[in-house]
C-alpha positions as CSV (number, residue, x, y, z in Angstrom):
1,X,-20.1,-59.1,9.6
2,X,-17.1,-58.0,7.7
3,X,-19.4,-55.5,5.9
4,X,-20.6,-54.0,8.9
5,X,-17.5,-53.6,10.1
6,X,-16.7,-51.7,7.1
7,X,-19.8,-49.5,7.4
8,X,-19.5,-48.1,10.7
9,X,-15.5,-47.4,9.9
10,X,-16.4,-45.7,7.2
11,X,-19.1,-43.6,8.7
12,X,-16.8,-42.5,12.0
13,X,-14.5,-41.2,9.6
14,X,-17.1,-39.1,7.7
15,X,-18.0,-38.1,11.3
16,X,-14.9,-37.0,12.4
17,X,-14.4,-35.2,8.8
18,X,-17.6,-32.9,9.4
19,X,-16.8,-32.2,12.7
20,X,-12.9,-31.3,12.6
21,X,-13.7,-28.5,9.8
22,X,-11.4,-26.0,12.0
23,X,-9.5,-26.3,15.7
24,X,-12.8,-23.9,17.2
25,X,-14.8,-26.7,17.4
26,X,-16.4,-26.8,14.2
27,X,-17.4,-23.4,13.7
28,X,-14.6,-22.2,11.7
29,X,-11.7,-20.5,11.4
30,X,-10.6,-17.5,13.6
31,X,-9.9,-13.9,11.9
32,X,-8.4,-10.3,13.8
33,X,-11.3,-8.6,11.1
34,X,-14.3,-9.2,10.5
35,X,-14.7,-7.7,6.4
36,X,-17.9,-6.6,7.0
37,X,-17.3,-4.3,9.6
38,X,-15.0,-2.7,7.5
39,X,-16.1,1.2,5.8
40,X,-16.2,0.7,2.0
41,X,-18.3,3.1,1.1
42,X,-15.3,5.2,-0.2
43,X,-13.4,2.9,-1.8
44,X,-14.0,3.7,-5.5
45,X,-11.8,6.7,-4.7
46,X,-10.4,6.5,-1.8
47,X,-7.4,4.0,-0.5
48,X,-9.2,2.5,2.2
49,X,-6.1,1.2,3.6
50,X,-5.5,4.4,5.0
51,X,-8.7,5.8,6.1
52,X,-7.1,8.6,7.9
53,X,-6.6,10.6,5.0
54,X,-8.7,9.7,1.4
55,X,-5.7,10.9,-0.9
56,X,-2.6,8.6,1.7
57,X,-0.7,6.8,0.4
58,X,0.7,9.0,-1.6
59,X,1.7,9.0,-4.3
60,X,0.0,5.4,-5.3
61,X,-1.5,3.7,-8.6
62,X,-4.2,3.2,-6.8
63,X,-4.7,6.5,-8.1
64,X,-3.7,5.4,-12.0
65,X,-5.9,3.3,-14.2
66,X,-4.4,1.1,-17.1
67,X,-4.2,3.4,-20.2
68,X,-2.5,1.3,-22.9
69,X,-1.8,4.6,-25.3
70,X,1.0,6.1,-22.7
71,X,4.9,4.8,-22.4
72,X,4.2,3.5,-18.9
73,X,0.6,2.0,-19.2
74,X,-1.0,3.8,-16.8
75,X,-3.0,7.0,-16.4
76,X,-3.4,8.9,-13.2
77,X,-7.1,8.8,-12.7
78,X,-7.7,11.7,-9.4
79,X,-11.6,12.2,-8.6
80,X,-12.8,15.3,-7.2
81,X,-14.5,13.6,-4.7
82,X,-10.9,12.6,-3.2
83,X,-9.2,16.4,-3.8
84,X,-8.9,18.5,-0.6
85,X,-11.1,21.7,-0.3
86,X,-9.4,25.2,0.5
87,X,-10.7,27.4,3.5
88,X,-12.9,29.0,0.9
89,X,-14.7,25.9,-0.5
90,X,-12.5,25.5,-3.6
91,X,-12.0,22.2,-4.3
92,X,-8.8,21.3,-5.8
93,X,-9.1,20.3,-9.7
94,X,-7.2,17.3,-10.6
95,X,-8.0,17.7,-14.1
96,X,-3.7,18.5,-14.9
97,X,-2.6,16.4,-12.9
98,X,-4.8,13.7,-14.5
99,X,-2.6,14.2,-18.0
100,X,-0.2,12.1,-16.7
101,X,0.7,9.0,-17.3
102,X,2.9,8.8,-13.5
103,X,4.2,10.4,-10.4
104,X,6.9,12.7,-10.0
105,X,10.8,11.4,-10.2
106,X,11.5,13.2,-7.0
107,X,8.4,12.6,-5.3
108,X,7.6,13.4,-1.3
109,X,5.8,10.3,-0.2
110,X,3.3,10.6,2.4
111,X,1.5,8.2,4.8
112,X,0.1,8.5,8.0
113,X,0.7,6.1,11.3
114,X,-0.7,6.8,14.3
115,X,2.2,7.1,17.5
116,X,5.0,5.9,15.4
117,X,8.3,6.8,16.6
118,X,11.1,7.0,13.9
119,X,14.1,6.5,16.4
120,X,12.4,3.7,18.0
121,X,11.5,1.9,14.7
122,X,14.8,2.4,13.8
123,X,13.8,4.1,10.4
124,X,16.5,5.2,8.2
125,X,16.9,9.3,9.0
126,X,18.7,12.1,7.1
127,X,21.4,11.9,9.0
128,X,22.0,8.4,7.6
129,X,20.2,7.6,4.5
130,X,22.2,4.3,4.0
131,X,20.6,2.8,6.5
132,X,17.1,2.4,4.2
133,X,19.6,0.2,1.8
134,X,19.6,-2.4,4.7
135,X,17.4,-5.8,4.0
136,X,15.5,-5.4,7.0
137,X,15.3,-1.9,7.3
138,X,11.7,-0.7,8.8
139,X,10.7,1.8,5.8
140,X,12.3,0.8,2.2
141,X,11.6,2.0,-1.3
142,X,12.2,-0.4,-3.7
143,X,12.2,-0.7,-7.5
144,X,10.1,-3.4,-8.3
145,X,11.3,-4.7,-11.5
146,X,15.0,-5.1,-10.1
147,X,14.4,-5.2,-6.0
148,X,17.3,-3.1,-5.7
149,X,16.6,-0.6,-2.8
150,X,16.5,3.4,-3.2
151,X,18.1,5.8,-0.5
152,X,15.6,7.5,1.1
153,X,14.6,8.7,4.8
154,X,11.8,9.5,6.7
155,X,10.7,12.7,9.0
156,X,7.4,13.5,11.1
157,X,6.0,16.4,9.3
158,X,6.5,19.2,11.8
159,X,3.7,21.9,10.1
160,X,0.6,20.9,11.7
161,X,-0.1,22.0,15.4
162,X,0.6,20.2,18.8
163,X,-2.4,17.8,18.7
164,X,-3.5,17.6,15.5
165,X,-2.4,14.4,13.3
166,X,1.2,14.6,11.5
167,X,1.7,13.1,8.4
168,X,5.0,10.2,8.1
169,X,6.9,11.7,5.4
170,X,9.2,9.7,3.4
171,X,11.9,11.6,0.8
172,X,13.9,10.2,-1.7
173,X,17.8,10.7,-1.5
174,X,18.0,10.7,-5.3
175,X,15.6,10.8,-7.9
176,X,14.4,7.9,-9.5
177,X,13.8,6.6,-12.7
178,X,11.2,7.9,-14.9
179,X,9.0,5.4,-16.3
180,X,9.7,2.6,-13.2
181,X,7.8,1.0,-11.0
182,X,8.5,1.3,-7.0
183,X,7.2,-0.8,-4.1
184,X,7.2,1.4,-0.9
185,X,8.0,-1.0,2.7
186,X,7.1,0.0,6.1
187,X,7.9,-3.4,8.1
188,X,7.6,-3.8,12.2
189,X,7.1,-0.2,13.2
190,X,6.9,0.7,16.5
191,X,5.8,3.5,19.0
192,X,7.9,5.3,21.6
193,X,7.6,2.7,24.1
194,X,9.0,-0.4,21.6
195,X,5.7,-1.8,21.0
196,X,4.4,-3.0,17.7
197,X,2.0,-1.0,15.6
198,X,-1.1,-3.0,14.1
199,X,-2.3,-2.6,10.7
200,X,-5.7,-1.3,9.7
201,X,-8.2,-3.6,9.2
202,X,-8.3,-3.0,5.7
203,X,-4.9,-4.1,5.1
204,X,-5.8,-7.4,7.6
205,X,-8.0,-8.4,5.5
206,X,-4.9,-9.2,2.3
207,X,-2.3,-9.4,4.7
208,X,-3.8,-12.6,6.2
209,X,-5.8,-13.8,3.0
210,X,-8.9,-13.3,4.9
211,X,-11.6,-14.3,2.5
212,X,-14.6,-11.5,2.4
213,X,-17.6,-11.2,0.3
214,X,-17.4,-7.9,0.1
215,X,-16.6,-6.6,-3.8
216,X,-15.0,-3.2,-3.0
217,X,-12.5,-5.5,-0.9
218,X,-11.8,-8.5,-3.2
219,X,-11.1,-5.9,-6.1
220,X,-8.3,-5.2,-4.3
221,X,-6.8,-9.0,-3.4
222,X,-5.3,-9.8,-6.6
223,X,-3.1,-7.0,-6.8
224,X,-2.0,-7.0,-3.0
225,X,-1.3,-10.8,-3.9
226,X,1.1,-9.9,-6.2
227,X,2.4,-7.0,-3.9
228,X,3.3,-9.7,-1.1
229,X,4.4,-12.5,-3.6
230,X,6.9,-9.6,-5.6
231,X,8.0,-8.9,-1.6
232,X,8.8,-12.3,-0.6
233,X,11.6,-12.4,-3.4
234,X,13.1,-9.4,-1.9
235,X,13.3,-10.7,1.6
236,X,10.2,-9.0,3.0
237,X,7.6,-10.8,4.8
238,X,4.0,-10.3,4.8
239,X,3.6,-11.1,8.6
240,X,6.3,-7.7,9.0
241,X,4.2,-5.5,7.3
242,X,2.6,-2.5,9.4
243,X,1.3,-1.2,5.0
244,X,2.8,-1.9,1.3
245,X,2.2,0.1,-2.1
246,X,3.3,0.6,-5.0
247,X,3.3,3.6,-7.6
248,X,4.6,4.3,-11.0
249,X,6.8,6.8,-12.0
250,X,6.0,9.8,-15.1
251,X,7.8,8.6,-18.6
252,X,10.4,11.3,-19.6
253,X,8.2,11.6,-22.8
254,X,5.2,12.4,-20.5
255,X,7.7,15.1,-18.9
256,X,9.1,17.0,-21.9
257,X,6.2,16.8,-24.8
258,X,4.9,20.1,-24.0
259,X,8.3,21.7,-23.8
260,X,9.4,20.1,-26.6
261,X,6.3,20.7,-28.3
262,X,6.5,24.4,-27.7
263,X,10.6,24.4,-29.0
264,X,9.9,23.1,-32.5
265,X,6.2,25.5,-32.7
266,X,9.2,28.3,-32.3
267,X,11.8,27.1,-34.7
């Protein structure tokens, strides 16, 4: 008796296991994306993050691959199928800009989000630049070795016409360091009327470790990983984030070879 007893305990507990796999009745857990509805077909070249625009974020090592024979490790790496195209049909050749082994010191960062509203947000503006310094301020740069904070502040770029979509435009109150590593923040945006924005899909799918098997996603997930982890020491949560990236600054030898090179040609 004491053995059947046993048996049937034991087997209403195996029950219960195979049947409370998640709180939706068995059938899993609940995402806000479903991967596979997500368009990859671009991502070799494109940050998918920001479909809006192929090239936005900018600037972004998504852009770089590892090159171990410069000072900073990295090599931009711009494909022609990413470069803009002129009103003529000329595509843009990244082959100079590919030299490098960073992005500009004084760079103009560029990102695009749909009916944000700078005042609203709260985002740090030229008329007070310190406020980007703050811990919880909506749009930070920050250097991602120390975590100390850069002044910077952000504009709606005025050039295009009513109705057509305006890039977010974030400038840098100094320059920075050549050779560095920056992590750029943009943290519980909002639109004119106070409510939140919502992230693309694409970013979703990290930001809430929503598993995929979809390669040209998962390629990806290591490095946001670290993004968030890196984040999280500096006082930024994941659950805030509207979009994170990071980018790597030019070396100074990367800057000044050809100049130099061209000085001691002469003397």
């Amino acid at each position: 008796m004491h053995y059947r007893v046993l048996f049937f305990a034991l087997m209403s507990l195996l029950l219960a296991a195979c049947s409370d796999d998640s709180s939706n009745g068995g059938s899993g857990p609940v995402y806000s994306v479903d991967p596979a509805t997500i368009d990859v077909s671009t991502a070799e070249y494109c940050d998918i993050t920001q479909a809006a625009s192929c090239l936005f974020p900018f600037p972004n090592d998504f852009f770089t691959r590892e090159d171990a024979g410069t000072p900073t490790g990295r090599r931009v790496n711009l494909d022609r199928l990413a470069m803009p195209v002129n009103q003529n049909g000329v595509v843009f050749e990244p082959t100079e800009h590919n030299r490098n082994d960073g992005f500009s010191i004084g760079p103009m960062l560029l990102t695009y989000v749909p009916e944000i509203d700078i005042e609203t947000t709260g985002a740090a503006t030229i008329f007070d630049m310190g406020a980007s310094l703050d811990a919880d301020a909506p749009i930070q740069l920050i250097d991602a070795e120390t975590g100390e904070r850069q002044m910077i502040w952000a504009e709606i770029d005025q050039v295009p016409a009513e109705g057509e979509p305006r890039a977010l435009i974030i400038r840098v109150g100094k320059s920075l360091q050549n050779g560095q590593r920056y992590i750029v923040v943009m943290q519980n945006l909002l639109d004119a009327q106070g409510n939140a924005l919502e992230p693309s899909d694409a970013f979703k799918v990290y930001q809430e470790a929503i598993p995929s098997d979809v390669p040209e996603l998962e390629n990806r997930r290591e490095h946001f990983e670290s993004l968030f982890d890196s984040l999280e020491g500096f006082g930024v949560e994941r659950e805030s984030l509207y979009l994170t990236w990071d980018f790597t600054t030019t070396s100074t030898e990367n800057t000044t070879a050809r100049a130099l090179h061209m000085r001691d040609t002469g003397l």
